[in-house]
N, C-alpha and C positions, 0 to 999 in steps of 0.2 A: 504494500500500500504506500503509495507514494503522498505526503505531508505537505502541505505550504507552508513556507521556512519561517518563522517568523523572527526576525533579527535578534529580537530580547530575550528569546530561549534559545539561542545556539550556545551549545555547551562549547566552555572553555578550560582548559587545565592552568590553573592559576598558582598552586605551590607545587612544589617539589622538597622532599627530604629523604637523607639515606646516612645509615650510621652502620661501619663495620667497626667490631671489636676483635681485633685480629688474637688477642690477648685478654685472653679470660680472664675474671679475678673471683674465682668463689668464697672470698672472702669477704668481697664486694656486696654480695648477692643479688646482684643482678635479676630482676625477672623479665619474662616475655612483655607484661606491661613496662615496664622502664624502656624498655627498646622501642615500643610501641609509640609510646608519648613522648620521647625524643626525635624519634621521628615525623611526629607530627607537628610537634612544635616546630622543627624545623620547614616543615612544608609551611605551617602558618608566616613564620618568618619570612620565608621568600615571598612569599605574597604578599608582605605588606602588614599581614592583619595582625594585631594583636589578641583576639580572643578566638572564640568556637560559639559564639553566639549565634551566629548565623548558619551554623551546620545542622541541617535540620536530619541528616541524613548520615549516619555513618557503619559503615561496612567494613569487616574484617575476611581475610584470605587467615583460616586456624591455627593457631600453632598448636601441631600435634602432640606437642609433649605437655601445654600447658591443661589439664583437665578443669577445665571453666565451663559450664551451660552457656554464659552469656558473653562470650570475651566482647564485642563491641558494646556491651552494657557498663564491663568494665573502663574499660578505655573513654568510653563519653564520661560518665563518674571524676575520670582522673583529669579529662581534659576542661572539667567544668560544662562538659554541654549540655543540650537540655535535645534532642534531636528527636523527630517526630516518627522516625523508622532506622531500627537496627539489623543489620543486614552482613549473613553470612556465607560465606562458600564452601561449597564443598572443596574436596582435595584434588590439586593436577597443576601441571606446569602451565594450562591455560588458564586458569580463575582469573587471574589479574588481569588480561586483557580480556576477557568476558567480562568481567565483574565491572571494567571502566567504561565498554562498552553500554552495558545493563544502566549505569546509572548517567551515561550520556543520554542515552534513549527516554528516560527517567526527567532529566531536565529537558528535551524538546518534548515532550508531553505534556509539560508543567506537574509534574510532582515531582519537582525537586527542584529546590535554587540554589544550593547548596552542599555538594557529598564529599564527604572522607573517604579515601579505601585505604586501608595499611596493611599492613603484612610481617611478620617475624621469626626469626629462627634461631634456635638455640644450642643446636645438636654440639658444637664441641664444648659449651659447658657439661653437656651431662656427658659424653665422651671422656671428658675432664674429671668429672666426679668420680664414674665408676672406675677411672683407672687408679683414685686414690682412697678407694673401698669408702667411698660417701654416697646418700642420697640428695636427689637434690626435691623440692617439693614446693610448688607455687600455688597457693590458698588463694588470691585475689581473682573474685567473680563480682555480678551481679545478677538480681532480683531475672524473671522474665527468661523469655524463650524468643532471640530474633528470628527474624524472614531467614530462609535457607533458598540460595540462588543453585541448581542442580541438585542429583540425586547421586548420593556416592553409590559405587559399583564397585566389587570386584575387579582387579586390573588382570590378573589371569585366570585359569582352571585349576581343577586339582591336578589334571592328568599333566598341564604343564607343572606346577609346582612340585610333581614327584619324578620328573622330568630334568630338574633343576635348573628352570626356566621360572624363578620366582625371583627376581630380582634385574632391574631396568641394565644394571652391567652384563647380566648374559643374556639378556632379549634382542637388542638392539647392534652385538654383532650380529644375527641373521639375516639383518636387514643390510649391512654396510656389506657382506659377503655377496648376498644377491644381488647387490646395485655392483658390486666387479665384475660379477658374472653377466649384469646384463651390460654393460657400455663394454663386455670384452675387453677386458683389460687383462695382463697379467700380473700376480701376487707383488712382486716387484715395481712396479710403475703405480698401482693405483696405491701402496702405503705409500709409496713416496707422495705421490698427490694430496692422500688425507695430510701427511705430515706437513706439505706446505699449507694446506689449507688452514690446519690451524695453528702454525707459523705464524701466520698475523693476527690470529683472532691474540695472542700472547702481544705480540705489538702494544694493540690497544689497550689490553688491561695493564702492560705497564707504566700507561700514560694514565689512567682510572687513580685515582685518587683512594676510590672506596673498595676497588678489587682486593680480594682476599689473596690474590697471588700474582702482587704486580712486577711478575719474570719474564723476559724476554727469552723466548728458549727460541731452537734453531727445530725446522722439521727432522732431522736426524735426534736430537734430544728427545723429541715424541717419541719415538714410532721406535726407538730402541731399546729395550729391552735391558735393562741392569738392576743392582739390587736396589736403590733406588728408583726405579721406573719397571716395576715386575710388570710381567704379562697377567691380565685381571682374566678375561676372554678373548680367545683370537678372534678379529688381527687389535685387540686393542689393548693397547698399553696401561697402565696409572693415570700416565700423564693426558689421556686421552678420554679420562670419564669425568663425567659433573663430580663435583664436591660438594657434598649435601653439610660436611661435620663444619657448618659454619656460625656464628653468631652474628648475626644479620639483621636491620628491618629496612624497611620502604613506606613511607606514603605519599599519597598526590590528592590536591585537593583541584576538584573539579564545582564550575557552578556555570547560569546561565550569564551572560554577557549583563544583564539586568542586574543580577546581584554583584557581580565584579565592578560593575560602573558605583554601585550603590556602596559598597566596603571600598570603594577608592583603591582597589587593585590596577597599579599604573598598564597600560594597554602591551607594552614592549615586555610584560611576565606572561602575557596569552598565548597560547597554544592551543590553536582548535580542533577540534575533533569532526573530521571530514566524514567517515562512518569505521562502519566494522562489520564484521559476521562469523559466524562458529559453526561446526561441523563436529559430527564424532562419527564412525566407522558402524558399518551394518558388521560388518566381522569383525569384535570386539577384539576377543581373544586373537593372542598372534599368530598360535598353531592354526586358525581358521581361515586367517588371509589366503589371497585367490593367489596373490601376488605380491612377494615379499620387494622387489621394487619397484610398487607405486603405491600412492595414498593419497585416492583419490576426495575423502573428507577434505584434506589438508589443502587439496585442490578448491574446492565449493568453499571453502574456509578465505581461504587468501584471494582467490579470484573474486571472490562473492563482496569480502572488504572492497578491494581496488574497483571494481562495479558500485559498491553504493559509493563510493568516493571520487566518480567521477573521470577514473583515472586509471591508467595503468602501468605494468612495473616499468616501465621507460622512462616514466613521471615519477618516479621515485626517487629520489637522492642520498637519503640515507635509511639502511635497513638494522633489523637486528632481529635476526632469524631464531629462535628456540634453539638450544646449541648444547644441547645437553652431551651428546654423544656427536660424532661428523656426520653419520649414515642421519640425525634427524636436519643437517643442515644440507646435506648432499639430495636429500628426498625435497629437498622444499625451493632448490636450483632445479634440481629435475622437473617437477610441476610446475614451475613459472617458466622454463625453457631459458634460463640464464648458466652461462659458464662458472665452472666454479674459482676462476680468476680474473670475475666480475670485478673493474678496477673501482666499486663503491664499496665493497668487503660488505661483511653480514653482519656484523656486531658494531654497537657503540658502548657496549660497558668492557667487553673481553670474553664476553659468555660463560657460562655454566661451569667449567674447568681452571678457569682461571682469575674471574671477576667473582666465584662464588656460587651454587646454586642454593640459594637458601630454602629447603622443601618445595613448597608453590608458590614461594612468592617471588622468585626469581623475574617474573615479565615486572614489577611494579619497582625493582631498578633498572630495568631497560626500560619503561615511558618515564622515569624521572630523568634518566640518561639522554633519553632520545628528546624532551624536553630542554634539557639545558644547551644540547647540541643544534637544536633547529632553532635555540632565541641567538642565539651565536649564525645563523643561518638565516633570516627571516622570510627569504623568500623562497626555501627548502621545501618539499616534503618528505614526511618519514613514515618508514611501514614497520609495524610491532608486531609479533606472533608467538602463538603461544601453542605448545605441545603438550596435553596430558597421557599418564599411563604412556600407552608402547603404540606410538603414534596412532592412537586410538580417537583423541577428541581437539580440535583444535581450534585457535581463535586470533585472528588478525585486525588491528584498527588502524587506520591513515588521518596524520596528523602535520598539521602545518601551522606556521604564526599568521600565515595568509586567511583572510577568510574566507568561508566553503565559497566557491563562486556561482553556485547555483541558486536557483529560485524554489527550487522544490527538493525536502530529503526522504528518500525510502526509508521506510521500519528496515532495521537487521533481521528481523523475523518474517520478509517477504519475499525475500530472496531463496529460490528453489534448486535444490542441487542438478547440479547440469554435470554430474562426470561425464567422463567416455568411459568409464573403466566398470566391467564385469565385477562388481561387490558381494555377490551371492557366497555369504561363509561356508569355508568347507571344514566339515567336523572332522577328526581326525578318528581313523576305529583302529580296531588291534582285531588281525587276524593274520594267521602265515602267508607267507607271498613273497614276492619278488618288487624290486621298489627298485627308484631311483631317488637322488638326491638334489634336491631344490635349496636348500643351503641348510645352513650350522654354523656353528662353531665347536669350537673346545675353551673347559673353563679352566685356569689352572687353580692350584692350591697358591698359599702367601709365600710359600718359598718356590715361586715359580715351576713348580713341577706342572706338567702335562695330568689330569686330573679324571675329567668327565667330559665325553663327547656326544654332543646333542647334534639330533638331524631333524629335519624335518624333507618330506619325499610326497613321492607321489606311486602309488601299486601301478601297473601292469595297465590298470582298467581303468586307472584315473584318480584312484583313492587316496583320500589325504593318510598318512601316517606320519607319527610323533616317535621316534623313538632316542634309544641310549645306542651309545658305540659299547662293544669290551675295553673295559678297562686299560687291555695290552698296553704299554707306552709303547709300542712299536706302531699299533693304529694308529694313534691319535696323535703320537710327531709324523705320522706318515700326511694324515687331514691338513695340517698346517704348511705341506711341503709342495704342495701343486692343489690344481685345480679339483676342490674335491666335489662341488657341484657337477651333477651330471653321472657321479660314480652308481653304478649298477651293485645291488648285492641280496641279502635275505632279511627278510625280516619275518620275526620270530615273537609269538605273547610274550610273555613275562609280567612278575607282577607288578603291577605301576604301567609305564612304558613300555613300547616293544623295545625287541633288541636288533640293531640292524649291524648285519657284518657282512664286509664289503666282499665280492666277490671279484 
């Protein structure tokens, strides 16, 4: 449904705030609320304002560790507000640009002049505590039950879970394995590719300020393999996965152009919000996907933003693509049809590996980031996207200090998925046969040893199958040594998984 734009409700992003604590102090005691209302205080700051009186609206992305009913009940409490609607997310790398989205949409409707989003993470304080035999334990709530934005799901199966396909570090080499296998590349040329590729995402976050790891490393440092830099799942190193063990927050304070003028927020802190839209996968789980390289949500997702925004990726200037892993930045070059040494790079914080990923609120320092880079920009646009679970659910918004230039904006929720791409999920069964292989990897153990080899195939007749390699280390260094997609062999029940051994 397309809107008639009304000037005075174009939502605008008016603060920015971001706080890493590189350096724990449990002596301190820090909670997820102190992170919270630093963080916003700081966003309040940049914008000029001094109070939260006029926040009628404020929304949290959860922290998992912190067990509160109400955390944005708390966080209004501390910040003095008095807000008319408290508002929750569920869990995933895309909340936060759904959730900015949600309450953009929220101020061109008129119910909202006003909204908070924040976000927190705490993991290597309590990494912190348990390695020195302490608990850590955060009491601060409030009264009430907020609005809950999504419905949490399951991120895999049990049959993946017993699979040891329960964790975003061994999912997501199967996807970075079949994106080699489908551009034909060999073992050789395409690490070195990923290694350059996030080569510079390391660039950026050493120029980040608030990156958790602002190191300049070389693509050979990636992609090499030493006791510092063990192999986690092939082909991916250490230094090649998100970093979740971070102490982290973000918020951004968004309202309509009416209330900005009205709080005397000066015009050169505006950053507008062009549109957005979100997407999740018909084949949830990974062992169901038709096609381990495309994703085509991610497509309807980012295409479908750049469509309500008037615009496309040619018109974009600066980007910052979900970067959890390179197979989720290589899948979202692949579906917008750009190289992966696109000279605007994909990151403006350093991404997921190196700037931080804090739980799910990792996108709400990429729009604070990508905000402070396009008022440094003003006649820029920026594209933000956000990845949940195992490229399963996604969300992209386009943002400029330009404002929107049209006379009329679409709802994000009228925008209809147009893939190309065959989504129909394929279950995966267990029965003896003959199989081939559609990708995997291998997970190692912490002392780098060759561990457990997962496949995922396809039988004789078309059938999905999940299963386990033997243990042999002679297999499973043999899987990391050429091209093992394509390899023919048996597969066998067992309990849990089948067993597939190569023939």
């Amino acid at each position: 449904m397309s809107i008639q734009r009304d000037p005075s409700r174009t939502p605008v992003l008016i603060g920015v705030g971001q706080r890493s604590d590189r350096q724990p102090d449990l002596d301190a005691g820090t909670t997820p609320l102190d992170l919270l209302t630093d963080a916003a205080q700081m966003a309040a700051s940049d914008a000029g304002i001094s109070s939260f009186a006029s926040v009628d609206t404020i929304a949290i992305i959860p922290v998992g560790q912190w067990q509160a009913e109400n955390q944005p009940g708390a966080l209004a409490a501390r910040l003095g507000a008095t807000p008319s609607s408290l508002v929750q997310t569920t869990y995933g790398g895309e909340v936060g640009v759904r959730g900015i989205n949600w309450l953009a949409q929220r101020i061109v409707d008129g119910e909202s002049g006003v909204a908070l989003l924040a976000g927190a993470n705490q993991m290597r304080t309590i990494e912190l505590a348990q390695r020195l035999g302490q608990t850590v334990h955060w009491d601060d709530d409030a009264p009430g039950t907020p609005q809950q934005i999504g419905a949490p799901r399951e991120g895999t199966s049990p049959l993946e879970d017993a699979a040891g396909l329960d964790l975003p570090p061994f999912v997501y080499p199967l996807f970075e394995n079949a994106l080699r296998h489908h551009h034909g590349r060999d073992l050789e040329r395409h690490v070195g590719m990923v290694g350059d590729l996030f080569a510079r995402f390391t660039q950026v976050a050493a120029a980040n300020p608030h990156a958790w790891f602002p190191t300049l490393r070389s693509a050979a440092e990636l992609i090499t393999p030493t006791p510092d830099n063990r192999m986690v799942a092939f082909p991916y190193t250490k230094y090649l996965n998100a970093i979740l063990n971070t102490d982290q927050a973000a918020a951004v304070l968004v309202a309509s152009v009416e209330q900005a003028q009205a709080m005397g927020v000066p015009e050169d802190r505006w950053v507008h919000w062009w549109g957005g839209n979100h997407a999740q996968e018909e084949a949830w789980f990974p062992s169901t996907r038709p096609d381990f390289a495309a994703t085509p949500s991610m497509l309807d997702s980012h295409a479908g933003a750049l469509d309500n925004a008037g615009c496309t990726i040619d018109d974009v200037d600066l980007i910052d693509f979900y970067s959890c892993f390179p197979s989720a930045v290589e899948m979202a070059c692949r579906m917008l049809g750009l190289d992966l040494d696109d000279p605007r790079g994909f990151t403006v914080t350093g991404g997921l590996p190196y700037a931080g990923g804090p739980a799910s609120a990792y996108t709400l320092h990429s729009l604070a980031t990508m905000a402070m880079r396009l008022r440094e920009r003003p006649d820029a646009r920026g594209l933000v996207t956000g990845n949940g679970m195992y490229l399963s659910k996604h969300a992209a918004s386009v943002w400029s200090c330009q404002p929107f230039p049209g006379d009329r904006l679409r709802s994000t929720s009228d925008l209809q998925p147009s893939s190309a791409f065959d989504t129909a999920p394929r279950e995966p069964v267990a029965r003896a046969g003959r199989g081939t292989v559609d990708t995997f990897t291998v997970i190692h153990s912490r002392d780098g040893a060759p561990e457990r080899g997962i496949v995922l195939g396809h039988y004789d007749d078309g059938a999905r199958f999940l299963a386990n390699t033997p243990s042999d280390a002679e297999v499973l260094r043999s899987m990391e040594e050429g091209d093992f997609i394509g390899t023919e062999g048996e597969i066998s029940p067992a309990e849990g998984p089948c067993l597939f051994e190569p023939t």
